[in-house]
C-alpha positions as CSV (number, residue, x, y, z in Angstrom):
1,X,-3.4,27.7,8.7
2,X,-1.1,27.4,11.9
3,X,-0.2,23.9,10.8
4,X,0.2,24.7,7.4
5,X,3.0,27.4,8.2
6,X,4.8,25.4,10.8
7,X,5.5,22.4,8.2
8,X,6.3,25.1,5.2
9,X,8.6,26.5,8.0
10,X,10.2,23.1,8.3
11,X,10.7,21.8,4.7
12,X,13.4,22.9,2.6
13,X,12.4,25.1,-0.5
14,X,9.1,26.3,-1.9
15,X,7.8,23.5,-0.4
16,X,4.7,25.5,0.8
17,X,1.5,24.1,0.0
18,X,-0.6,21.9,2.5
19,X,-3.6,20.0,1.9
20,X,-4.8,17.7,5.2
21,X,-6.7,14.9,4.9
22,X,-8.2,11.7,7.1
23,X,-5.8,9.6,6.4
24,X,-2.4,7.8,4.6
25,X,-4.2,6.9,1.8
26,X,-6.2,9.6,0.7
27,X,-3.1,12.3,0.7
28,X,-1.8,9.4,-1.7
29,X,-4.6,9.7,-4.3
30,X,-4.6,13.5,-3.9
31,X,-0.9,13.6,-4.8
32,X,-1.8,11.1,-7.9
33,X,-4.4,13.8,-8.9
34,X,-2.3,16.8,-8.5
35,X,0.8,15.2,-10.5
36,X,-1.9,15.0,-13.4
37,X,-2.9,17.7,-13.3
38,X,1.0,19.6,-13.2
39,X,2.3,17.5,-15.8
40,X,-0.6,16.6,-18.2
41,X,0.7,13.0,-18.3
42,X,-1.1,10.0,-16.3
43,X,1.1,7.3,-16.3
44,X,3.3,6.8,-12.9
45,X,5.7,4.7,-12.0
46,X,6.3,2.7,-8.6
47,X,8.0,-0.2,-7.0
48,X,7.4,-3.2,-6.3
49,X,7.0,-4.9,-2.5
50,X,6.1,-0.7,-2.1
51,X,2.6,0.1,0.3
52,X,0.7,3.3,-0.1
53,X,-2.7,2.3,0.9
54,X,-5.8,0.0,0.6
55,X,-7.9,2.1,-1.4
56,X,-8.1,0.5,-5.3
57,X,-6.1,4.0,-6.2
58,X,-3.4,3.3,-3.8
59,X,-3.2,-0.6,-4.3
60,X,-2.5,0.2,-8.0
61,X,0.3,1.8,-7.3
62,X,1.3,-0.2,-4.7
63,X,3.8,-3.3,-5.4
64,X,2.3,-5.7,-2.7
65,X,0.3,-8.7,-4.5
66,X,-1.9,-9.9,-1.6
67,X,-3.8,-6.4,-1.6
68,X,-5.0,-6.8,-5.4
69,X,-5.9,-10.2,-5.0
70,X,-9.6,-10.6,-6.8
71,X,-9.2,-7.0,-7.0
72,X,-9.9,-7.2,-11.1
73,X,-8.7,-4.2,-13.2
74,X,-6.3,-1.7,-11.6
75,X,-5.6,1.8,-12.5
76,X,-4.1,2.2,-15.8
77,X,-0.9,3.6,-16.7
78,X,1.2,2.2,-13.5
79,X,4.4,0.4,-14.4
80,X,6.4,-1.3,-11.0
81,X,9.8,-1.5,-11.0
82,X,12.4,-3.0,-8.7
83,X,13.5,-1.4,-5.5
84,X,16.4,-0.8,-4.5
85,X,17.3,-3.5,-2.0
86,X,21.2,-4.3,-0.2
87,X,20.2,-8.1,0.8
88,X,18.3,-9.6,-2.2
89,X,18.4,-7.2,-5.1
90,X,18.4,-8.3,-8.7
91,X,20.9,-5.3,-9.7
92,X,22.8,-6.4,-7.1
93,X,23.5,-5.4,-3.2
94,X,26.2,-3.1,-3.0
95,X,25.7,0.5,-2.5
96,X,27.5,0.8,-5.8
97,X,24.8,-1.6,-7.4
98,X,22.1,0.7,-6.1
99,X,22.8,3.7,-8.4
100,X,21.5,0.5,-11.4
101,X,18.2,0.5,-9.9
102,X,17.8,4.6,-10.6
103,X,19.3,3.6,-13.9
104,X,16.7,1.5,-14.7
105,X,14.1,4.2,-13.4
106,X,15.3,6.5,-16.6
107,X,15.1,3.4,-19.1
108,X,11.1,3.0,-18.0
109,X,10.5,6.6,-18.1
110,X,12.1,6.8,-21.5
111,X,10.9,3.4,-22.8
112,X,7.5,4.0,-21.9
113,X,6.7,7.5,-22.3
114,X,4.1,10.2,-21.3
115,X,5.3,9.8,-17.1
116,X,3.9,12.0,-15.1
117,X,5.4,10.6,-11.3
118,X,7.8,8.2,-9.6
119,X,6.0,7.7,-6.6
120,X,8.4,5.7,-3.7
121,X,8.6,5.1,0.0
122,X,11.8,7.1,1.1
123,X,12.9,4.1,3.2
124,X,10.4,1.4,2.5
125,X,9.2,1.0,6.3
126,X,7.4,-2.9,6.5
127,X,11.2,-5.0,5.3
128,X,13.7,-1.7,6.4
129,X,15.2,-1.3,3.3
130,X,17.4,1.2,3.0
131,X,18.6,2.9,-0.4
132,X,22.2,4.8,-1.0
133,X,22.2,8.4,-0.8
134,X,23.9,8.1,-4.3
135,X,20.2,6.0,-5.5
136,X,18.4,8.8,-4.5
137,X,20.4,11.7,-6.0
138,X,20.7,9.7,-9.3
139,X,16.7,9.4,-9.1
140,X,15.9,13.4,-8.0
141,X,18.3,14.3,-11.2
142,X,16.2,11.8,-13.6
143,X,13.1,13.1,-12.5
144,X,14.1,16.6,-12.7
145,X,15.7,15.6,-16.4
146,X,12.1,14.0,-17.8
147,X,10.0,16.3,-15.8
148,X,8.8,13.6,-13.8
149,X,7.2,14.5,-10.8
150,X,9.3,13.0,-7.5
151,X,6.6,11.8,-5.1
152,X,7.8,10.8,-1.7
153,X,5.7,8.6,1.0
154,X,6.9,9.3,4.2
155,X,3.6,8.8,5.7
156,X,4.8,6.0,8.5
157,X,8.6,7.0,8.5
158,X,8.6,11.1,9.1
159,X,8.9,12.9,11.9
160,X,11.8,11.4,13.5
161,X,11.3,7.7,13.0
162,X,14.6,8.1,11.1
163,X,16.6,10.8,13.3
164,X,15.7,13.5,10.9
165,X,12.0,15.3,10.6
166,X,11.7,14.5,7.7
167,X,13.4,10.9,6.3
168,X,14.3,12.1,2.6
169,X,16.8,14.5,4.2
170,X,18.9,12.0,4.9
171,X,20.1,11.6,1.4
172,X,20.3,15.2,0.7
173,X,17.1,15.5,-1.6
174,X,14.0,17.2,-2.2
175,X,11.0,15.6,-3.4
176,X,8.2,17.5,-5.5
177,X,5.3,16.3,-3.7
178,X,5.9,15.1,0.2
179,X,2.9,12.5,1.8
180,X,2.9,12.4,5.1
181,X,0.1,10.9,7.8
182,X,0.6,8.3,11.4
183,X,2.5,10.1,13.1
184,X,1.1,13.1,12.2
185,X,-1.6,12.9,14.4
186,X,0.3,12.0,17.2
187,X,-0.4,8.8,16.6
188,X,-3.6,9.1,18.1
189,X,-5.6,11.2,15.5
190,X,-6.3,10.3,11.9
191,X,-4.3,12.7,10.5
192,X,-2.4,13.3,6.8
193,X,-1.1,15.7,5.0
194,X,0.1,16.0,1.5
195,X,2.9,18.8,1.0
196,X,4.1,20.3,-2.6
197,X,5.5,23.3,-4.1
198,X,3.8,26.9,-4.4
199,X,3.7,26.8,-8.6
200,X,1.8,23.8,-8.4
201,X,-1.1,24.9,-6.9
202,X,-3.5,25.2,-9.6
203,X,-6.1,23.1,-8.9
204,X,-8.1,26.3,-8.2
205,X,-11.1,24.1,-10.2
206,X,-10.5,20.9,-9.6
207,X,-11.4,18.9,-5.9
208,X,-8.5,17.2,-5.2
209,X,-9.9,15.8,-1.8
210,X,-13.0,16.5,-0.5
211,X,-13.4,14.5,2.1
212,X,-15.5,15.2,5.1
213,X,-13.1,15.8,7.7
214,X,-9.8,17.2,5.2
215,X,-9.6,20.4,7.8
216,X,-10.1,18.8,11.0
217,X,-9.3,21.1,13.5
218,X,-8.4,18.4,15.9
219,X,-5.8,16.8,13.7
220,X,-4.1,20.0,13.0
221,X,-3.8,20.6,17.1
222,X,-2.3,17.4,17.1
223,X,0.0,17.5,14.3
224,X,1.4,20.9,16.1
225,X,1.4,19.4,19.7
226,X,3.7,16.4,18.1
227,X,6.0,18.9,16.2
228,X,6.6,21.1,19.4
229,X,6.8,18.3,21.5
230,X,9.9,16.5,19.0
231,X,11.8,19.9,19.5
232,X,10.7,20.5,23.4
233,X,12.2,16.9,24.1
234,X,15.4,16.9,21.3
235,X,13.9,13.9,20.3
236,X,16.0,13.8,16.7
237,X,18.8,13.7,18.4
238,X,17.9,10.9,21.2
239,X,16.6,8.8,18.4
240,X,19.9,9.3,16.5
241,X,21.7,8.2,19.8
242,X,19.2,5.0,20.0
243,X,20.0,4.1,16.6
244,X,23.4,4.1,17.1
245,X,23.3,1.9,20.4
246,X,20.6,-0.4,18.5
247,X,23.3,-0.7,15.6
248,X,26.1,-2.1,17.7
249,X,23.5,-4.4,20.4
250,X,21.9,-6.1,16.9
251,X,24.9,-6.6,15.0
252,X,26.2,-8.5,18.1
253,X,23.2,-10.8,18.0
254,X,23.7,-11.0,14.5
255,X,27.7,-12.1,15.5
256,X,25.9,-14.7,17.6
257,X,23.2,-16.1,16.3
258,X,23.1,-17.9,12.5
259,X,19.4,-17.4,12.0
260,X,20.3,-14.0,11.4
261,X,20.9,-13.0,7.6
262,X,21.0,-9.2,7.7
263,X,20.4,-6.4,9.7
264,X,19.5,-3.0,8.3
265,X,18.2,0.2,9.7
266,X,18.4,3.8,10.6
267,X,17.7,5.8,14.4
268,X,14.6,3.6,15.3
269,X,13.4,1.6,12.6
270,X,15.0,-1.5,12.3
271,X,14.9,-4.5,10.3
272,X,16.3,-8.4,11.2
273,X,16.0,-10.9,8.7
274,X,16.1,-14.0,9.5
275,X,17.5,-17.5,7.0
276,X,17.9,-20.9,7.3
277,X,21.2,-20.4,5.6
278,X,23.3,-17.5,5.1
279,X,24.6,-18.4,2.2
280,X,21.9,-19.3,0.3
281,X,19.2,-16.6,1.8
282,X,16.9,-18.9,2.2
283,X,13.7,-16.8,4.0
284,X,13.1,-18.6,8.0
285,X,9.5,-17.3,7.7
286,X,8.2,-20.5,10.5
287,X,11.0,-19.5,12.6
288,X,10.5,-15.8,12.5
289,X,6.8,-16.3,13.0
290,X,7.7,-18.7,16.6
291,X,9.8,-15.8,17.2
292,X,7.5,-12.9,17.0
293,X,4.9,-15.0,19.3
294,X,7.4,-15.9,21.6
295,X,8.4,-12.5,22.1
296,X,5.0,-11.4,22.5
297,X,4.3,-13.8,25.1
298,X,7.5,-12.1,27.6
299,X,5.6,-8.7,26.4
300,X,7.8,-7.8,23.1
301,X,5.7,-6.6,20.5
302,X,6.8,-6.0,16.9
303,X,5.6,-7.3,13.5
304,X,7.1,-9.5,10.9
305,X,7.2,-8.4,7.4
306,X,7.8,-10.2,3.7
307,X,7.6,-13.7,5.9
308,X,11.0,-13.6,7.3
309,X,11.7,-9.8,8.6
310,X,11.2,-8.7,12.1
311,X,10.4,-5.0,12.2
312,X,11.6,-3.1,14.9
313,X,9.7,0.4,15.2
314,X,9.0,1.5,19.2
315,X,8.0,4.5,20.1
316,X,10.3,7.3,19.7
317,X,10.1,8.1,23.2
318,X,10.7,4.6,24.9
319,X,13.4,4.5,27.3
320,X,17.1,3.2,27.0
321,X,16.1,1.0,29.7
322,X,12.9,-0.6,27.7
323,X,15.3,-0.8,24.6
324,X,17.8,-3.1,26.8
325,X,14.9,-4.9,27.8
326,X,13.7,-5.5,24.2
327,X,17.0,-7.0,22.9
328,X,17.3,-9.3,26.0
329,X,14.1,-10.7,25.3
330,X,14.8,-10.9,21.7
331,X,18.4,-12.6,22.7
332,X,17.1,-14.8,24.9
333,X,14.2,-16.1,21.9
334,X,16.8,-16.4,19.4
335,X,18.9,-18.8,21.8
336,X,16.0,-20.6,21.8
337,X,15.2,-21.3,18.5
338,X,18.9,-21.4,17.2
């Protein structure tokens, strides 16, 4: 109940309602269920390339392949749609060509009828891609138009990953239904949470989770330990500071070395991706996998995402002197394989 007040004090609105569960994945399914159930419609739109879980609910409305690979049947009723993207989008890559990606949102919804959710990653956390503040808006006024219901997955990227608690502030929106988990838990404890709005809790007869350990105790300790601890430290504003430094030290690598396409990120969640040729994008996936291993070997650890993306997500307490330390080794591997 502690918990539950601390994160209705936090988020903006009537955004009131807390129900915890195990895990990422399951707060995902119980926000499918609930937008049913507030809406009366079944069909939900996501993106593609998007994550929200293993389970066969959450690969449905996932957008990653691999996961539903001799899978069989999905889920009915889930249409994927592009995401918004600045370094290979099929609307474009502008910030101005972002706003056609929301467009396109409205011509599914009103295409395809009986919508009940648009469920997205605020800042889609495996590549670091990044939409416009104008995207967003354009998207909350859509689903407010059609009565869709905006579901947000924050689940790896709240909490500060972003400078903000909560990443979706950023662009000056609310979303309807707010999923959050890692981090939750201190990154220790399994630990989720889904978050909506005080008229839509109805399911008075409906179980909407279930699960054996929904209420754990321990989680919720956690999940207030991390909160106090993020405002005890300032930690928003130190990772705002780190993003800023990280901005300037990775665009100077990307000044200096070709193999590096783009760059994209926000306080500590970065992405680097890396081409044979900048002007054809053409994706270094074997030299961003020598990379990764090379950097792992002089005790840099990160992961590599869509083949040719390193993702750059420490610990949002890690020192100014470890991040230094993190680009020199990075520097000194991309000298060697450029």
């Amino acid at each position: 109940v502690e918990l539950a007040k601390k994160l209705a004090d936090l988020l903006p609105g009537n955004l009131n309602r807390s129900l915890f569960a195990p895990g990422g994945t399951s707060v995902i399914g119980i926000a499918l269920k609930l937008a049913r159930l507030v809406t009366g419609k079944h069909k939900v739109i996501s993106l593609w390339d998007s994550f929200h879980g293993a389970s066969l609910d959450a690969i449905a409305v996932g957008g990653e392949t691999v996961f539903k690979h001799e899978m069989g049947p999905m889920m009915p009723g889930v249409t994927l749609i592009p995401p918004a993207t600045t370094y290979r989008g099929v609307f474009g890559s502008t910030d101005k060509d972002q706003v056609k990606y929301a467009d396109y949102l409205e011509y599914v919804i009103e295409k395809e009828g009986n919508i009940g959710a648009f469920l997205a990653e605020t800042i889609r956390n495996k590549d670091v891609q990044i939409p416009s503040k104008a995207y967003w808006q354009r998207v909350r006024e859509i689903c407010t138009k059609h009565q869709v219901l905006l579901i947000l997955d924050e689940i790896p990227i709240a909490l500060g990953r972003t400078g903000k608690m909560f990443a979706f502030e950023n662009f000056g929106i609310e979303p309807d239904i707010l999923c959050l988990g890692k981090g939750l838990g201190g990154g220790i404890i399994p630990f989720a949470a889904m978050v909506t709005r005080d008229s839509y809790n109805i399911a008075t007869e409906v179980s909407l989770g279930h699960y054996t350990h929904e209420k754990n105790p321990l989680g919720s300790v956690a999940a207030l330990a991390t909160i106090t601890y993020i405002g005890k430290e300032q930690l928003l504003q130190k990772v705002i500071d780190d993003g800023q430094w990280l901005r300037i030290k990775l665009q100077q690598l990307k000044e200096q070395y070709p193999l590096i396409g783009d760059i994209r990120g926000i306080g500590l969640l970065w992405g680097i991706e890396l081409v044979t040729d900048t002007e054809t994008k053409e994706k270094a996936n074997k030299e961003a996998e020598k990379i990764m291993y090379d950097c792992m070997r002089l005790g840099l650890s990160f992961k590599v995402s869509q083949g040719n993306v390193l993702q750059l997500s420490p610990a949002l307490t890690i020192s100014r002197a470890d991040l230094e330390k993190a680009v020199k080794i990075l520097s000194m591997v991309l000298d060697k394989h450029s």
